[in-house]
N, C-alpha and C positions, 0 to 999 in steps of 0.2 A: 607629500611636497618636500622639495631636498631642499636641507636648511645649509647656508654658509656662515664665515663668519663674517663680523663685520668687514674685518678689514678690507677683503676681496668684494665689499660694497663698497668701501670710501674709494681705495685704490682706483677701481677702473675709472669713478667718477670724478675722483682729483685728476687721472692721465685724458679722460677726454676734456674734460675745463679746460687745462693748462693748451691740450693739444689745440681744440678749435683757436681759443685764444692766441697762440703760436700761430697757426695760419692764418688766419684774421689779419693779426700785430705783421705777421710775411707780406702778407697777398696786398695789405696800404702800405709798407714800405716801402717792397720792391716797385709797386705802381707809380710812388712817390719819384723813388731814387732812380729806375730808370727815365722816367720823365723828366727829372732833373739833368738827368745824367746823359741824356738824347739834347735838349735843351742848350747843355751845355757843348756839346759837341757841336750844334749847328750854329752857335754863338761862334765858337771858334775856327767852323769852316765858312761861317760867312768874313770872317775878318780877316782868312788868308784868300779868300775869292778877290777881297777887295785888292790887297795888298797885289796878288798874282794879274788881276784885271789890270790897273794900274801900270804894273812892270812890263804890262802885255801891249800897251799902246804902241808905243814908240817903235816898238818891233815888228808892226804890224804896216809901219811906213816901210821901212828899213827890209825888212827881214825878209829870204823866199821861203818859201811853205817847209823845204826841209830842215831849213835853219830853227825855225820856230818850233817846230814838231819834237827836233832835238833839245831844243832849250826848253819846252815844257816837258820832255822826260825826265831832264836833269829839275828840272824846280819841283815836283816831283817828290823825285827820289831824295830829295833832301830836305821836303817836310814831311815825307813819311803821309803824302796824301794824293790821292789822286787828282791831276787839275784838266778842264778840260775849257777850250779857248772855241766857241760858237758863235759865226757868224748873225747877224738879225734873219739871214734867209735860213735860219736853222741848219749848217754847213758846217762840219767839224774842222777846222783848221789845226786844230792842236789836241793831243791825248799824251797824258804821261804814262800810259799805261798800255794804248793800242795804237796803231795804225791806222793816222786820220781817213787816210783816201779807202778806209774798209770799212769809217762807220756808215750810219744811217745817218740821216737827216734829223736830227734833236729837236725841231723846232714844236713837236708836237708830246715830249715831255713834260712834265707839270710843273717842275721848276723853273725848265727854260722857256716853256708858256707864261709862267706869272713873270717872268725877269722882263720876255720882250715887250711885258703889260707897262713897265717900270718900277716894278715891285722889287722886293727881294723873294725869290721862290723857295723854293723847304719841300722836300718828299723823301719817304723812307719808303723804297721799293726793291722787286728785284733785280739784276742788272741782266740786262740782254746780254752785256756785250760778256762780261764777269761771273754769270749765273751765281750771282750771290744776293743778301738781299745788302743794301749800300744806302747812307744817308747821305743824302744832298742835296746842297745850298748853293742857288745862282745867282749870281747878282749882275744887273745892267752896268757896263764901263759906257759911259758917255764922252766923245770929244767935243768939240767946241759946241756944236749944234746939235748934233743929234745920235741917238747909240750907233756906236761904233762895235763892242763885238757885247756878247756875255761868257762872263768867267764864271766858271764852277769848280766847288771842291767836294771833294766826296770821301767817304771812310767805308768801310765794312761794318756790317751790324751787328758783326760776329765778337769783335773784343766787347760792345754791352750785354753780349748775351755769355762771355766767358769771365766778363768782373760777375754779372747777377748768378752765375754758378758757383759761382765761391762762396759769393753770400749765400747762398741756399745749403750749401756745405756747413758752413760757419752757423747756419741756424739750427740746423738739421743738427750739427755737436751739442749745440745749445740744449737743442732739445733733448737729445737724451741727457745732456746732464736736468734738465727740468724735472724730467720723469722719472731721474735716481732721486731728487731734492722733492717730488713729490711723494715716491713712494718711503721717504724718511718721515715727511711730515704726515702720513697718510700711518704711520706704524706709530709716531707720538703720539695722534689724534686718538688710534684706536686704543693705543695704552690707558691714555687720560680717560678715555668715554669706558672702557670694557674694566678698568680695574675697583671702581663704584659698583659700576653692575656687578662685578664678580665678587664684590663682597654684600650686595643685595642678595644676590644668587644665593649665596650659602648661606646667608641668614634666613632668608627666605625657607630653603630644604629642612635647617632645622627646626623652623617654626611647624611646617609640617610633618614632619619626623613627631610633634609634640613638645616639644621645648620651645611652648609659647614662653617662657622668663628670659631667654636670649634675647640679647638688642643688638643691632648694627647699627655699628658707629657710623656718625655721620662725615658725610666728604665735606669738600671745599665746596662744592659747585652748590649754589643758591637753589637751581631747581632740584638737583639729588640729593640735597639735604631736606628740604619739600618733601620729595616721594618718604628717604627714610623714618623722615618724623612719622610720617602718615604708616608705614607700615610699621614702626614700631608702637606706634598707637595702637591701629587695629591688632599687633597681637593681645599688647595689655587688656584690650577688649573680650578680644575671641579666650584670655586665655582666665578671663573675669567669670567670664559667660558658663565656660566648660568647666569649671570649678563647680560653679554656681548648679549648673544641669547634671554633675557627679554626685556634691552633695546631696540635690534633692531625689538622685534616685535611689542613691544610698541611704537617706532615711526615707522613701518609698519602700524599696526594697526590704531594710528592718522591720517597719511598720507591717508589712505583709507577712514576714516570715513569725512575726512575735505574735498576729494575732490567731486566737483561738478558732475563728471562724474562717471558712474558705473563701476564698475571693478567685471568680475565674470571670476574667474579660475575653473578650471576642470580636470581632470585627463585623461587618456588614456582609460579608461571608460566611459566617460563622464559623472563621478560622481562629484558634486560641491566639491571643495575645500573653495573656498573665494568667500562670496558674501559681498562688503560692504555695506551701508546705500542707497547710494544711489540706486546702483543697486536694493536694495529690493526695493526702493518704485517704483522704476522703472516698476519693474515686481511685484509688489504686494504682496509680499511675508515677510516673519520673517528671516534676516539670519542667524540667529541663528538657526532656524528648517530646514533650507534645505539644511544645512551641510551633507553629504553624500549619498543625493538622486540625480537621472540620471536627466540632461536637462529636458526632456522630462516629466516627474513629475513637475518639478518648473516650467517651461515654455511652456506655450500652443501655441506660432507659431509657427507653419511649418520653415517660412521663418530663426528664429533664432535658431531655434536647427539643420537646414542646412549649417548655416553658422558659428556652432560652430564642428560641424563634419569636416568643408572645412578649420579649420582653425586647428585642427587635423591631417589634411593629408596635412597639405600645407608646404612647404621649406622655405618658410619665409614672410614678412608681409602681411597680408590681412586684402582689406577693402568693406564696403558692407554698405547700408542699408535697412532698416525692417519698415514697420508698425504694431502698436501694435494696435489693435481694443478690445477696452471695451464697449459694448452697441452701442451707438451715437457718444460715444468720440474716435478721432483717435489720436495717438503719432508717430511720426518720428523720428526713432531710427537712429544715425549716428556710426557704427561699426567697432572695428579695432579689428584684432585678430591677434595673433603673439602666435608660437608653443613653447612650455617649454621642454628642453630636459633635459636627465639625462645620461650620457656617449655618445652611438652611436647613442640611437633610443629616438623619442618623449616619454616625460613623463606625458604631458597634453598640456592644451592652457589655455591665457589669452586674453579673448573679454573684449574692452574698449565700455562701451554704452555709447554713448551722443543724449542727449533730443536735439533732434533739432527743434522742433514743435514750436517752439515760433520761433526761426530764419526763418522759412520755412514761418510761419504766416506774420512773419515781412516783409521777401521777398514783399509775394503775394498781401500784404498793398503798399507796397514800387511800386511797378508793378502797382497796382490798379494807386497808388495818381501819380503816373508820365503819365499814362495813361487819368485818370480825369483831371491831372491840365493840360495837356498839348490841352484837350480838353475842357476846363471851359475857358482857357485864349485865345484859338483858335475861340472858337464862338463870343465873341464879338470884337475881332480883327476881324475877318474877316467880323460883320456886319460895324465896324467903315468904315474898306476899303471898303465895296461894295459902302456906300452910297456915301463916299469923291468921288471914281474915276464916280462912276453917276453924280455928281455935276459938274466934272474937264471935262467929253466926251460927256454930255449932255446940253444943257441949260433946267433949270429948265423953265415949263410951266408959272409958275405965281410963286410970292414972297411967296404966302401962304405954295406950294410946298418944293420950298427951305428951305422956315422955318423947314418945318415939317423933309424932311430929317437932315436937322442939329441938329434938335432935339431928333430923334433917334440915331443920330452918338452919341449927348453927354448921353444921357442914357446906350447906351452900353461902352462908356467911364466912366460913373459915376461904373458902375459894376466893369468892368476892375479895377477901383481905388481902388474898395471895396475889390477885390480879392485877389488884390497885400499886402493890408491894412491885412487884414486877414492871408494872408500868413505869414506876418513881425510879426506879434503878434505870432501866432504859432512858428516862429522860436526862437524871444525872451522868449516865453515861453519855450521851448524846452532847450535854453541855460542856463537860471534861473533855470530848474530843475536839468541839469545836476551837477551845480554849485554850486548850494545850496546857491544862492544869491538873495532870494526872498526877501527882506526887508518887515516885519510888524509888529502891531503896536495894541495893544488892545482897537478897537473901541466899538460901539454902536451899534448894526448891523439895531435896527429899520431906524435909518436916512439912511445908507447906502438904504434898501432895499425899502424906500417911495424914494429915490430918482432915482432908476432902476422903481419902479411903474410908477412914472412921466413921465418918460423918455418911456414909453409905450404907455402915455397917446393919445399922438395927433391920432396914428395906431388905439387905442381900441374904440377913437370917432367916427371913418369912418363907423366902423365896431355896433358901439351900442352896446360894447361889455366893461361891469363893472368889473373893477380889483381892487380887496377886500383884502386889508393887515392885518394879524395878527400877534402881535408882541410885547411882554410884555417889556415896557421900559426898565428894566433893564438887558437883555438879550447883554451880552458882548463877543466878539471871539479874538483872535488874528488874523489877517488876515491884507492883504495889500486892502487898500480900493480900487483902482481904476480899481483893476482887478476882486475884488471879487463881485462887483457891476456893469462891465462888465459880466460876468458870468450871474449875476440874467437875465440882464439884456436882453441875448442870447436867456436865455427859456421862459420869458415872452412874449418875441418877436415871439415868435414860438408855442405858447401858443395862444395868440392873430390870428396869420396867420393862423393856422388850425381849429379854433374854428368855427363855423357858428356865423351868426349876431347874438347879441341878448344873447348869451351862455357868463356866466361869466368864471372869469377866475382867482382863487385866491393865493394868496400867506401868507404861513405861515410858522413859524418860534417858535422854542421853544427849550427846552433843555430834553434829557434824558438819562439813565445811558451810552450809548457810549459816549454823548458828544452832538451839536448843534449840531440840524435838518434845512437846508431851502428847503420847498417844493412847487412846483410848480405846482397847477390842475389846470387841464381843461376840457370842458365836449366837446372837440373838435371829428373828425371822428377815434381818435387810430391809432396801429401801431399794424400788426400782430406780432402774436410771432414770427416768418422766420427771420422777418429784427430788431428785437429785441439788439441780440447779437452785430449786424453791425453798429448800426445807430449812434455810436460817432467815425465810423471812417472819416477820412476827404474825402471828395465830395462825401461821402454816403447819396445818397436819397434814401424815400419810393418811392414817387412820382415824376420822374426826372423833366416833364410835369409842371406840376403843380409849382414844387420848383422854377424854372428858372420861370414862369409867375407872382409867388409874388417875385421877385427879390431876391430870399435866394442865400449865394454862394455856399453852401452846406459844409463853415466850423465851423458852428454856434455853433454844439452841440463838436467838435472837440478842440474847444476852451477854450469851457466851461467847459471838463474833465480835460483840460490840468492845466487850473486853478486851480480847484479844487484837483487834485494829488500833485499841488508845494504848496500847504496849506496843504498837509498830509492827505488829507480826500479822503471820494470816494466820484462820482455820481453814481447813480441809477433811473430806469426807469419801473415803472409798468403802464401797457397799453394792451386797447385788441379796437378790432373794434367797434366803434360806443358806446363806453365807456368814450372815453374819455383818458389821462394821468397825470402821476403824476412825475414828474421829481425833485427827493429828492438829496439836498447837505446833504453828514456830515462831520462834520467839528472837532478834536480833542479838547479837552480840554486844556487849554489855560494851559502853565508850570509854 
């Protein structure tokens, strides 16, 4: 649709106003004025008819027809109107203009019909004789008794039709000046009306642009100050509103990216709406890319594109969980899904994922070490009690006997103590870690770790088995000394135990860009990759056999991670069969 502007609206319809009104105000003037103006003329030829009627008697005794003929050319010619002198038998006697003995017989004319009535007559016709159109007025001359002739005056129609040209001239300038004085007033009109609007306009653009805080000022005009109030209201509104819907999605938005658990919404499609952080790393994905793509595109389980369908059709909370399998690695998905409606009927759903895989792990640890300890602390209890009630329902054979059982009762006693010992250390570590109450202290680590070497020494003499320190003086850690030399102390011990006779067994120590290294080889029998991942949880053995015959309690290496976590660092363990291992501390950089 082809838009103009205003003014080429007001224009043409101020120039037709004006104009019909111009014709209108013409067409009752001119009707007026020449009615007046015809009016007037037949006024003034009925009063030279009279006048020439009159003057026409006496000549009518007197006069011969060519006398008279000639005196009415000349009366005439000197008012500047035609006069014409009729018998009652309708007989022209006189013409100022023709040659009576040429005209017709008048009697049947409509003037000189009402005249010979006794009236005065009046007709605006055309002339026969003239072929023009002619106003005329006749009027009865009576003598003593009875009409004697009729006198007529006559004009042409043509000078009212040569004044009302003029006038039509004279309106017609009018009017184009009308139509220059409208088309000014028609350019003010649209000034005054379009220069409000045009600052509506642009306040308007930049409101949508988003510079709801701009205002337009208001005009003069009572209703355009109306409109601007109203639209600088509704922006103060819209831009209250959009404040307000930024805010709340910006703390939605935080709320989703800070929480720990995934949150992925969907629609009645089960196209994604909201995938936060978590969720993406949850399911592997960018949430920014799978905004508008179905489940079943983002997510490859069976199990959780079922369980967001169930959560779809369900009446109210559902909960459920998934495993997510990638290669080797498994995750335990903990699921809650709850329906989103929109008036009557669902509008989508919102599935809460939580990573539960470390809980589940925790559990299965937790299951394990109550299971292990309650079997670690049951075997030599129950060797303590076998031998006591042998000794209490028996008499021992000979003293050597006796000895020997008391001597095993106190070695699975000495175990037991070790167990329990063990145990108390892992708990106080476990409370130091939680606490953040490790107290240390920026030692020397050579002395520390010649003094865990020491402390190996009498085991590694049995065995003939050389433990080799390296360790550059000046190498300094933060660390709590008695535990962090416990720790060495755990894997050289276990270093020494699995090693064959004879097989060294070294320890070294240095610095590099993570921070302190202490690592512990040995060319002992290795550890497969299977028990790799397992082997610092507590009462985790390779070899269960074997571990209980060198007297380990199986929370050696358990201890020695725990240590090393509440000093900030990791342990690590590279090992393969018949290779031997190497059990690396690192330790952070001292603050």
């Amino acid at each position: 649709m082809s838009r103009r502007r205003m003014f080429w609206r007001l224009y043409p319809a101020f120039v037709m106003i004006l104009t019909i009104s111009l014709l209108a105000m013409t067409w009752t003037i001119t009707r007026s004025l020449r009615g007046l103006y015809i009016e007037h003329v037949q006024a003034d030829l009925a009063a030279r008819a009279i006048l020439f009627g009159q003057a026409a008697l006496p000549r009518l005794e007197t006069a011969d027809a060519e006398t008279l003929a000639a005196w009415c050319r000349e009366t005439g010619r000197a008012s500047n109107t035609r006069v014409t002198l009729i018998l009652p038998s309708g007989q022209v006697v006189g013409d100022s203009d023709e040659n009576p003995a040429h005209m017709e017989n008048h009697a049947g004319r409509p003037e000189v019909a009402e005249a010979l009535d006794g009236r005065i007559g009046r007709s605006i016709r055309s002339s026969v004789t003239r072929r023009q159109t002619m106003v005329y007025v006749a009027v009865p001359v009576k003598g003593e008794k009875s009409l004697r002739v009729v006198a007529r005056a006559a004009k042409p129609v043509f000078l009212v039709e040569e004044w009302l040209r003029d006038f039509y001239l004279r309106v017609g300038l009018g009017g184009v000046v009308t139509a220059g004085l409208a088309a000014l007033a028609s350019w003010m009109l649209y000034v005054w009306i379009t220069g409000p609007l045009e600052s509506i306009r642009q306040g308007a653009r930049r409101m949508a642009q988003g510079n709801l805080a701009a205002r337009i000022p208001a005009p003069d005009s009572e209703e355009m100050a109306g409109l601007v109030h109203d639209l600088n209201q509704m922006a103060a509104q819209l831009d209250e509103r959009i404040r307000a819907a930024y805010r709340q999605k910006s703390e939605r938005e935080t709320i989703l990216a800070s929480m720990v658990e995934g949150v992925l919404a969907v629609d009645s499609g089960e196209r994604i709406l909201v995938v936060n952080q978590a969720a993406g790393r949850i399911l592997g994905v960018s949430p920014e890319a799978v905004r508008g793509r179905t489940i079943q595109e983002v997510a490859r389980s069976p199990e959780l594109q079922r369980f967001v369908g169930q959560a779809l059709a369900a009446s109210g909370p559902l909960e459920g969980s998934v495993v997510l399998r990638d290669g080797n690695r498994e995750r335990v998905l903990q699921l809650h899904g709850s329906v989103l409606k929109e008036g009557e009927g669902p509008s989508g759903a919102v599935v809460v994922l939580q990573d539960i895989t470390h809980l589940r792990h925790l559990e299965n640890v937790r299951r394990d070490f109550v299971a292990n300890v309650s079997h670690e602390l049951k075997t030599p209890i129950t060797a303590i009690k076998g031998y006591l009630e042998t000794l209490l329902d028996e008499e021992p054979s000979s003293p050597e006997e006796t000895r020997r059982f008391l001597e095993v009762a106190a070695r699975h006693a000495d175990r037991l103590s070790a167990i329990i010992d063990d145990l108390l250390l892992l708990s106080r570590m476990d409370w130091d870690s939680a606490t953040d109450s490790l107290e240390t202290q920026e030692r020397t680590l050579k002395d520390l770790l010649a003094e865990a070497v020491e402390a190996a020494l009498p085991q590694a003499g049995e065995k003939d088995i050389e433990v080799g320190l390296s360790c550059a003086e000046d190498l300094t850690a933060k660390v709590n000394a008695p535990l962090l030399t416990q720790a060495v102390v755990n894997l050289v011990d276990n270093a020494v135990k699995y090693s064959e006779p004879g097989r060294p067994v070294r320890v070294e120590a240095g610095r590099d860009p993570e921070g302190v290294h202490i690592a512990v080889v040995d060319q002992g029998s290795g550890i497969s990759a299977e028990h790799l991942p397992r082997i610092f949880e507590r009462f985790y053995r390779v070899d269960k056999a074997r571990s209980r015959r060198m007297g380990g309690t199986g929370l050696g290496l358990a201890i020695t991670r725990h240590i090393v976590e509440a000093h900030g660092g990791t342990l690590s363990v590279q090992s393969a069969p018949g290779r031997g291992s190497t059990f690396t501390i690192r330790l952070p950089e001292a603050a």
